[in-house]
N, C-alpha and C positions, 0 to 999 in steps of 0.2 A: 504493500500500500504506500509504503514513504517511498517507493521507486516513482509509483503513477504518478503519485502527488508534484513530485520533483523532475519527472519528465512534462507533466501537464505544464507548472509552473514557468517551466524553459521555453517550454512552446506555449506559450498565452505572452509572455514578454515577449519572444521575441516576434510574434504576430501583432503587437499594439506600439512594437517600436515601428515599424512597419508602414501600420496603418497612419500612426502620425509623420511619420516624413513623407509621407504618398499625399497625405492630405494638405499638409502644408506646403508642398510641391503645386498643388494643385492649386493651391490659393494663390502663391505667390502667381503664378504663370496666370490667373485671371486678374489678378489684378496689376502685374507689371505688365500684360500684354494688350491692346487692345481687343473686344472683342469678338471682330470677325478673325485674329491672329488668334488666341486662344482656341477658335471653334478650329483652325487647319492642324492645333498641333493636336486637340484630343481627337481628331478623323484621322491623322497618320498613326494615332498613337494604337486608335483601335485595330486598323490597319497589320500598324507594327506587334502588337498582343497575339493578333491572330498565328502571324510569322513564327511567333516565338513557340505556338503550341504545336506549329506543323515542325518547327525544327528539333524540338523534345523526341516528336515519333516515337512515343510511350516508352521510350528506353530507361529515362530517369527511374520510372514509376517503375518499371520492370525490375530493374538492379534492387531495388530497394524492397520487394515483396523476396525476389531470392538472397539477396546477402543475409536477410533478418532469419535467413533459417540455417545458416551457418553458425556455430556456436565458438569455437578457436578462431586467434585472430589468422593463424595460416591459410585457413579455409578463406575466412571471409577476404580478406589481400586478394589473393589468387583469382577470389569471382570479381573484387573490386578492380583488378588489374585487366581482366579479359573486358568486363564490361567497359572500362575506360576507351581500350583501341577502339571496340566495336562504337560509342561514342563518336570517338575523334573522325571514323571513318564517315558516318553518317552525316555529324555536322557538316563535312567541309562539303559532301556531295548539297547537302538541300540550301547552306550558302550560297555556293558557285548558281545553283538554278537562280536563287532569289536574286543575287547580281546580273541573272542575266536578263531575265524576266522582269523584275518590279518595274524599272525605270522607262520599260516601255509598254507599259501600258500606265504609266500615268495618264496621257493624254485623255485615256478614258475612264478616271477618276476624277476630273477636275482639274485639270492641269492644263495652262497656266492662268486658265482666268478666275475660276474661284479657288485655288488654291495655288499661289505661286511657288512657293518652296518646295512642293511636294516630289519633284524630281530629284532633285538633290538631295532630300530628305530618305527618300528610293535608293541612292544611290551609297547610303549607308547604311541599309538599313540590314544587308549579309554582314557585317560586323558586326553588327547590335543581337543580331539572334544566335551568330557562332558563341561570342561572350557569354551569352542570354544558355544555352545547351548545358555550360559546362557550371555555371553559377546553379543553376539547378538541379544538375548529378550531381552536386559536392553534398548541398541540404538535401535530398531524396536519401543518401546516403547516411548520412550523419542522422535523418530519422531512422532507418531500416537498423542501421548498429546502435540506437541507441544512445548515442554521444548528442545528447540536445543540449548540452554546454556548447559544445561548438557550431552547430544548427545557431542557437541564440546570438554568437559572436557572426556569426559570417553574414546573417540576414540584418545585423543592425549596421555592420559599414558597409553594406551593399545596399540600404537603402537612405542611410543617411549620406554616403557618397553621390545617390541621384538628388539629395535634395542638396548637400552645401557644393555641388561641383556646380547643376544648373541654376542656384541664384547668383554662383559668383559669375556664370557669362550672363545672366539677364540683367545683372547692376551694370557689366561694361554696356550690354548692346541691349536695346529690348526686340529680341527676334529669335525667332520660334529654330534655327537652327543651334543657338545656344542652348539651350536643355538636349537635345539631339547628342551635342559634344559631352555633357555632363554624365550623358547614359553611358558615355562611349567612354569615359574618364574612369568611372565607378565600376563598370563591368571587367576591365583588365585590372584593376586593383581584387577585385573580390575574387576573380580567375588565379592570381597568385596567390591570395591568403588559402584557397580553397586546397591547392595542392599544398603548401606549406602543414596543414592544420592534419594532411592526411598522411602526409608524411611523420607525423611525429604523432601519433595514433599508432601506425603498424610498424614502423622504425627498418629494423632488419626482416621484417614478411615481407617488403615489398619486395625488397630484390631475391628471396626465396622460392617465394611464389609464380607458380608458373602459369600460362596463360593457356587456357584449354576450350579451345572451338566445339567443341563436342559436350561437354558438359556445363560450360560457362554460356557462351558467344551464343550459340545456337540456339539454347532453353530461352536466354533473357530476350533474344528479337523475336523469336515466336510469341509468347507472353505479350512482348511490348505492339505486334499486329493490331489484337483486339484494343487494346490501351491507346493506341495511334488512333482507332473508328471513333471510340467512346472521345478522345479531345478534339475530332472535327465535331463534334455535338456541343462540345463543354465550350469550343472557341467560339462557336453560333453562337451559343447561348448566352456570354461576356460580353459579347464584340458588335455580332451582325446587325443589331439595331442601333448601334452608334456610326455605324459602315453603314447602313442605308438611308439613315439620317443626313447622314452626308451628301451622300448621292440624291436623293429624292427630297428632300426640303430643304429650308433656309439656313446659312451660316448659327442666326440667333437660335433654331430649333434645337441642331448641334449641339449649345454651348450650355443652353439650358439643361435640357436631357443630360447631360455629359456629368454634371454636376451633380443630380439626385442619382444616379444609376453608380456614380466612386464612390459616393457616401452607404448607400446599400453594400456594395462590394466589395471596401473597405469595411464594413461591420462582420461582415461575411467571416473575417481573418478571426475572428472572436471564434465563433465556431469550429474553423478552422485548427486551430491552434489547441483547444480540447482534445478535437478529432486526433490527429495525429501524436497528441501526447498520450491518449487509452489505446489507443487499436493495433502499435505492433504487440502487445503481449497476444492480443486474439489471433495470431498468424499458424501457432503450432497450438494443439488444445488436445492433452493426452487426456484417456479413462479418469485419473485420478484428481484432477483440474476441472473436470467436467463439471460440476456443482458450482465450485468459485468462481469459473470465470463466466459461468451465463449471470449468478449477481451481479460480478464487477458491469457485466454490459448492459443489464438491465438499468444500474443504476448511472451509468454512462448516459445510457439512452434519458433518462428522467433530468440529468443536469444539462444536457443539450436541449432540451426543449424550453427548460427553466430560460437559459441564455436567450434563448430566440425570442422568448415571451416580453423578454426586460428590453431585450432590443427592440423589437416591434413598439413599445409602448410608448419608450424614449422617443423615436424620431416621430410618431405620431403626437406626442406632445412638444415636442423641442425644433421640430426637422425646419420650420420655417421661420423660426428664430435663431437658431444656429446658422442658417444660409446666410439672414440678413445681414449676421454679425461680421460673418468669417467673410463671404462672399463679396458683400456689398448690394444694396438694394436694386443696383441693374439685372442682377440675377435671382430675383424675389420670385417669378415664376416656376423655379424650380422647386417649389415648398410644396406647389401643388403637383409635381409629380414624383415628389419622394412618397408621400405619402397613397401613389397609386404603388410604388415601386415596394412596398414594405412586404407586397404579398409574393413579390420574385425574391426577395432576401429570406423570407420566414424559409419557402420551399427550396428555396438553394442549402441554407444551412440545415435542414430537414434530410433531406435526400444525398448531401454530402456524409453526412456520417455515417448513411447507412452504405452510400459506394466504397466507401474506403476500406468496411469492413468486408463486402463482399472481396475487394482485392485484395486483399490481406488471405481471405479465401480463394485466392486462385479464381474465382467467378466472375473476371472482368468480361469473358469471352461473351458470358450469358446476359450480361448486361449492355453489351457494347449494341443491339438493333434497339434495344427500347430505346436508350440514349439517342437513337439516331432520328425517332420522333421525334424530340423537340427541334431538328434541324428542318424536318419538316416543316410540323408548323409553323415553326415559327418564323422562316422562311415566309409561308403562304399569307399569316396574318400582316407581317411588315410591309410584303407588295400591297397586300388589299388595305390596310390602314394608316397607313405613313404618308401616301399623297394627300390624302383626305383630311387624318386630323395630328399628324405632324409629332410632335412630341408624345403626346396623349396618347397616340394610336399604339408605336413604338412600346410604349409600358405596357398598355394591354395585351398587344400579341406577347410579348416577355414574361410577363404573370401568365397567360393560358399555358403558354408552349411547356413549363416543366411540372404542369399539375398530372398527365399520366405517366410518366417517370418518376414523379417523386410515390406516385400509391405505390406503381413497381418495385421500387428499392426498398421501401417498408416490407410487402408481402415477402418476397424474395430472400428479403434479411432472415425475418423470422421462421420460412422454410427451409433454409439452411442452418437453421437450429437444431432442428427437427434432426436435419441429416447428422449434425454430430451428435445428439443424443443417441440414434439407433446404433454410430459405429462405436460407441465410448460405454453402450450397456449393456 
């Protein structure tokens, strides 16, 4: 219990350091920018988000459900070390596409008349996601072994790195390529703390440990297939209404929208941060464990809901007084779509805890077509309600698209219960 406590603890800090440099990033860039600049950097950003979860290609999440089932540090080096090349190899391959691709097809995102920068923006945006690959193998990792001391360290100067890198270029210049530089500053800083922090973790495994295609390489890109389906749903589901936003209405719709949907998002990290502090012990779950650990997870399950409850109630009392404050009252219209948006935050933080346990059970494969309805819908709802009513519409399709996935990862949860009871009695 004082391990959970103390892994929970790691991961709730460092999810709230997180959340406030993402926030105050966010503030600063609305209010040092003007606001049709503001609206092109959160459309590349969502743009760029998207980039980051095709460049993952479920590998991260993959190494991290196999190393946690290695118990000696030899073991776990050896898969940490196969998985790394297998990494290294993929990131540079879906870089080299994105450098080759993104920057031409800006033209048919906005480019250059309502969104001037976004070429050049394009044009570094395979940097930002190769850095972006390896910054998230390191914490995928460092959850899967366990070391949430250093998960806590690496996530608080890789995000306070994107907030004091990109206010020191918006104090020189106010322009949306400066935070771009700042991503790009903080991303090779946390790339070297990342191998630093791993290296002195496994010391002499590293160079002991051997690299094995067959039992490493092979298992973890298979794994990571279904996991790759499941974050083309998870990237729609973040991103595409901020992406269509773009495309299909006004700069002001953009910027509004943009603002209640990070604050949702960022609350999300609350959840989050529980989530991944309880759910590697439920990855391995012997006969004799079988009693304890359905408690610890039912009562997992009953403090996640608690969260979600206090969260929902806050922004429903506070969300457009907190905008006015932080924001500034040009952006007062977003008060009233956080408070559409609280029903996509309640179901994200809902249905997150229960995904993460099914991967932890190996059952991403089974979850990865449900996931892919919300790409659907939510696809279908943004076409049909974004022309029409712009910001507003955008939340609506975003609240409907993860209400049949979220019933799914409940039921699912609880029938994979079932199955370790019958193997464990």
């Amino acid at each position: 219990m004082i391990k959970w406590l103390k892994n929970v603890s790691y991961s709730f800090l460092g999810k709230m350091a997180a959340m406030l440099f993402l926030m105050l990033l966010d503030i600063a860039a609305a209010r040092f920018l003007e606001k049709d600049n503001y609206a092109e950097w959160v459309y590349f950003f969502s743009i760029l988000t998207m980039l980051f979860w095709i460049g993952w290609f479920g590998i991260n999440i993959s190494t991290k459900v196999h190393v946690s089932k290695y118990e000696n540090n030899l073991e776990q080096a050896g898969c940490i070390k196969s998985a790394a090349l297998l990494r290294l190899a993929v990131s540079v391959v879906i870089s080299i596409i994105i450098s080759i691709v993104m920057p031409r097809v800006a033209a048919y995102l906005g480019y250059p008349d309502k969104y001037p920068d976004l070429k050049w923006l394009f044009s570094i945006a395979a940097i930002l996601v190769f850095l972006n690959t390896f910054t998230e193998f390191f914490k995928e990792i460092f959850m899967g072994i366990e070391k949430f001391n250093k998960l806590f360290a690496l996530t608080v100067v890789e995000y306070a790195g994107y907030f004091l890198f990109s206010c020191i270029g918006l104090f020189v210049a106010r322009r949306v390529r400066l935070i771009a530089y700042g991503y790009l500053a903080s991303g090779i800083a946390v790339s070297i703390i990342g191998w630093l922090f791993m290296a002195d973790i496994y010391k002499m495994e590293i160079r002991k440990a051997k690299i094995s295609i067959n039992r490493h390489i092979l298992p973890i890109f298979k794994y990571a297939i279904p996991i790759a389906l499941i974050s083309l749903g998870g990237m729609i589901l973040v991103e595409m209404d901020t992406f269509m936003l773009g495309l299909l209405s006004t700069k002001e719709n953009v910027a509004i929208y943009s603002i209640a949907k990070n604050l949702c998002s960022k609350a999300a990290h609350i959840n989050y941060a529980f989530t991944m502090g309880v759910m590697t012990s439920f990855s391995v779950i012997t006969s004799e464990e079988y009693l304890q650990k359905k408690t610890e997870f039912q009562k997992a399950v009953k403090i996640n809901y608690i969260i979600t409850a206090i969260v929902v109630i806050g922004f429903c009392l506070l969300g457009q007084m907190a905008i006015n404050i932080l924001y500034g009252k040009q952006y007062a219209e977003s008060g009233y779509i956080i408070r559409q948006l609280v029903i996509y935050y309640a179901l994200f933080g809902v249905s997150n805890f229960y995904s993460a346990f099914l991967d932890y059970r190996n059952k991403a494969g089974a979850r990865s077509m449900w996931y892919f309805s919300v790409v659907i819908i939510n696809l279908i709802l943004n076409c049909m309600w974004i022309p029409k009513y712009g910001a507003r519409g955008a939340a609506w399709a975003t609240d409907l698209s993860l209400v049949p996935y979220t019933i799914y990862a409940i039921i699912i949860s609880y029938r994979e219960w079932k199955v370790i009871e019958r193997e464990n009695t």
